[in-house]
Phi, psi and omega in degrees: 000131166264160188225178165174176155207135192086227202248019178264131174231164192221159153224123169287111206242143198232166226348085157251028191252126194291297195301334155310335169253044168271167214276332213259002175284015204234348167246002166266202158253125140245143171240075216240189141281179160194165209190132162241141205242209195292200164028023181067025180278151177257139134232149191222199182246159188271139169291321203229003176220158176275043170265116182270151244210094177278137161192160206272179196288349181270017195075025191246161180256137196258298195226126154233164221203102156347158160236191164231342172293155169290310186191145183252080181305304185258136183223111195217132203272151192220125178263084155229128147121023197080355175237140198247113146231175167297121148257163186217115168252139195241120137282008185045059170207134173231138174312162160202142187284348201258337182249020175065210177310109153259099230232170190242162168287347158249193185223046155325335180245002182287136189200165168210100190275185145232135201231149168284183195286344163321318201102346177232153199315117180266319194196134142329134134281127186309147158298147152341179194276144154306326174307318210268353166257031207281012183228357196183153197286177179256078179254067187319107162279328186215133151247185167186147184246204196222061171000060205282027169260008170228073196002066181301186151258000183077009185298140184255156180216119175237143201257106147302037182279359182248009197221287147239037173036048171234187197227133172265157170217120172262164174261198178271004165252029165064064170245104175326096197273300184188170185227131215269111144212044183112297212288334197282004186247248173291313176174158179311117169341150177205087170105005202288106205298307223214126183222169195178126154290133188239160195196048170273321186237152201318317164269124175277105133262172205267108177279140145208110182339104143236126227266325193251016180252352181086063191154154197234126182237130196255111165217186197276181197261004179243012166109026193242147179298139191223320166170210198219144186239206130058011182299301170321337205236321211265142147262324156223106179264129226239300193241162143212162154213141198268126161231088207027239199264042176229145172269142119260161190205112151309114211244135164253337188239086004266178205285134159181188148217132151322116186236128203237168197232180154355302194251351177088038214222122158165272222234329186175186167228125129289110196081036194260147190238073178313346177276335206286325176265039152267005178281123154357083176070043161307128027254359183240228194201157192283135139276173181323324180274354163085042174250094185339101168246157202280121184291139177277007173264015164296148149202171184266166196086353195205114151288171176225323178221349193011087150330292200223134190218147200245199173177082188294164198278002167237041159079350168267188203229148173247127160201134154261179209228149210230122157163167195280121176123339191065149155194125179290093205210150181247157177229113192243128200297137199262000000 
């Protein structure tokens, strides 16, 4: 099926992560990323093991490689120093279809590693400071490094969206530096989801989903506020990705991804199902027994829930979907 928006056309090709369909996947929840990384590789997380999970542009799976994570909600490639690795952000909470979050009561296991392209671990990020948690968990949705080939500093920055809802900023050898929470900009985060070195335009700034204000907060790379991006248009922006001069920003409310110009101003919508979270236990749906499954209203062409979104070096898009069973989907560029 093509889908687009504006003079953009896509073929939608729908599970197209080869490992969504093995049978013990369709009882899980994933709440995962996805990244596309060197050698044309995709990467995401295993629905159901504590695996991160390579697969080639055709869906197929080329490798996968253990973990110590719950679930590498956020994956985001980080270019410095002439070398290519993984950040992985762990909020330590994995869906379960019969208990919702299942998450432990502290947040003891929230962590944000860095792994080679391989998987394995070079390095840890120190937690935040204590102070700033003293009422509430630390749960890291997002990392991001600070690209020192359009002359960064290696600075890392995490996105805290389930937990206290701030943005950390480290240097690059992972020394807590400052903290981010809204208030120096539009106002205090609610949800900040997502974050991106947006590097479209001459100077690189710090994008950040902040997902439950409806809206994007823009700021320099040394944290000073700069402007609002989506207020007019946008409702929950969940994700992003940069393609030359275009944004996508993954929407779960309603399902759709956002495509933004230059200037931010913009441009279509993909895939949007504005019925869908007015559906009964949107994102999935009750049996009869009154048990939580995977909804039978997918179609192709529409989203249902969109999490995460990738964008690869010819221009297609990866997104995955937050609802019981996973679902995996490309949009290949036409």
């Amino acid at each position: 099926m093509e889908v687009g928006a504006g003079s953009l056309r896509y073929d939608w090709i729908d599970a197209w992560a080869s490992v969504d369909s093995a049978p013990e996947t369709l009882a899980a929840w994933p709440h995962h990323g996805i990244v596309a990384a060197a050698d044309d590789l995709i990467v995401s997380f295993h629905p159901t093991k504590p695996w991160l999970v390579y697969l080639d542009r055709m869906g197929a799976v080329r490798r996968m490689v253990p973990t110590d994570l719950a679930e590498a909600h956020g994956i985001t490639v980080s270019r410095h120093r002439g070398k290519q690795s993984l950040w992985l952000a762990d909020a330590a909470m994995r869906k379960d279809p019969e208990r919702a979050y299942a998450s432990p009561g502290d947040d003891a296991g929230s962590t944000v590693i860095e792994v080679d392209l391989d998987g394995h671990l070079l390095r840890g990020l120190p937690r935040p400071p204590d102070s700033l948690y003293r009422d509430r968990h630390y749960r890291p949705t997002c990392a991001v490094a600070f690209d020192d080939r359009i002359g960064g500093n290696g600075d890392i920055w995490v996105a805290d969206g389930y937990g206290g809802d701030m943005v950390h900023r480290y240097t690059a050898s992972g020394e807590y530096r400052a903290t981010l929470d809204g208030t120096e900009g539009a106002g205090r985060f609610a949800v900040p989801h997502a974050l991106l070195i947006d590097t479209r335009r001459d100077e690189p700034e710090l994008y950040v989903a902040d997902r439950a204000n409806g809206r994007i907060q823009v700021f320099d790379m040394d944290g000073l506020y700069r402007r609002t991006v989506g207020e007019p248009f946008m409702s929950r922006p969940t994700w992003m990705a940069a393609y030359g001069e275009l944004l996508f920003v993954a929407e779960f409310l309603p399902p759709r991804l956002c495509v933004l110009d230059a200037e931010d101003r913009l441009v279509g919508f993909v895939g949007e199902d504005q019925t869908a979270p007015d559906r009964e236990e949107w994102p999935n749906q009750r049996t009869a027994g009154g048990d939580l499954e995977r909804p039978s209203a997918l179609a192709a062409g529409r989203f249902n829930s969109p999490h995460a979104v990738a964008v690869d070096g010819a221009g297609n898009l990866y997104v995955t979907e937050w609802l019981i069973g996973g679902r995996t989907i490309k949009l290949e560029r036409l």
